[in-house]
N, C-alpha and C positions, 0 to 999 in steps of 0.2 A: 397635554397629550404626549405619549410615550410616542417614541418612533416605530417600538414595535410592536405599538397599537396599529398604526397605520393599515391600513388592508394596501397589497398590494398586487398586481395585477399586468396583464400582458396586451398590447395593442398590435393587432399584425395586420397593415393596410390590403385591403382587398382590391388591390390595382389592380393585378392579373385577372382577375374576375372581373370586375366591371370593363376589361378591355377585349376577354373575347365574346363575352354580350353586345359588346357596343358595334361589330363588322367593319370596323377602323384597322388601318394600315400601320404598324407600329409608327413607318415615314409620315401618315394622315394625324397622327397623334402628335406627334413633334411636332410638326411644322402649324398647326391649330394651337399646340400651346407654346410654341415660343423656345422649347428646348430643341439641344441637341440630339441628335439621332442617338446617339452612342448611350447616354443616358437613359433615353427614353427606352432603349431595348434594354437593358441591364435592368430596370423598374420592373418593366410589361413579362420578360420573357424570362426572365432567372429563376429558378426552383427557391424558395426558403428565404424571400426577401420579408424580411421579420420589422425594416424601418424603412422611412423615406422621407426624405428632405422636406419642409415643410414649401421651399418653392418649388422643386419639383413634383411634389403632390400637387399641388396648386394648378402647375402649367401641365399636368396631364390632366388632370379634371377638367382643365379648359380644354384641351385636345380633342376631348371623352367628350365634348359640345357641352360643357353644362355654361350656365353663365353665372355670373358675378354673384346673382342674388341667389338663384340654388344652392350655390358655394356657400354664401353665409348662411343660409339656414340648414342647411343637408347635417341629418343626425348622425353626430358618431357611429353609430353604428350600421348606418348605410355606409361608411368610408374605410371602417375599420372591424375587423373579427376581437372582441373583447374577450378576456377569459382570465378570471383569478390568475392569481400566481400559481398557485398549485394545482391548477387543471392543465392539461398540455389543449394549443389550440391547435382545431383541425387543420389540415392542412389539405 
C-alpha cells in the first residue's frame, strides 16, 4: 500500500459536549477524575480544542461518571466527531 492510498481523516473529541449534557462543575469534573483544575477548564471550556491527551481524556471521562468498563467499550464515535480529511468538522 501506497501512503497516499491511505484515507485520511479528522478526530475532534466531543468533551465540551458531553460536559454541558452532563450538569457537572468544571471543579466536579477534575476532582472525579483526578486532574487538575487548570486543565480540565482548558479541555471543557476552550473554543476549537481539535486534541486531547489520551490521559486527560481518560480522567475527564472519569469525571463525566463513566466507569472503567463503559471506557473500554464506549464507540469512537460517542468520544469523538469523525470526519474525512476533506470534509471540515462541525464545530
Amino acid at each position: 500500500m501506497v501512503i497516499s492510498d491511505m484515507a485520511a481523516g479528522r478526530f475532534r473529541p466531543k468533551l465540551r459536549e458531553m460536559f454541558h449534557s452532563s450538569g457537572k462543575t468544571v471543579y466536579q469534573v477534575a476532582k472525579d477524575g483526578g486532574l487538575y483544575y487548570i486543565s480540565s477548564n482548558r479541555y471543557l471550556r476552550e473554543e476549537n480544542r481539535d486534541r486531547a491527551a489520551t490521559d486527560a481524556l481518560c480522567g475527564i471521562l472519569r469525571g463525566l461518571g463513566y466507569t472503567w468498563d463503559e471506557i473500554r467499550t464506549m464507540p469512537l464515535g460517542e468520544v469523538y466527531e469523525i470526519a474525512p480529511e476533506d470534509e471540515a468538522l462541525v464545530q
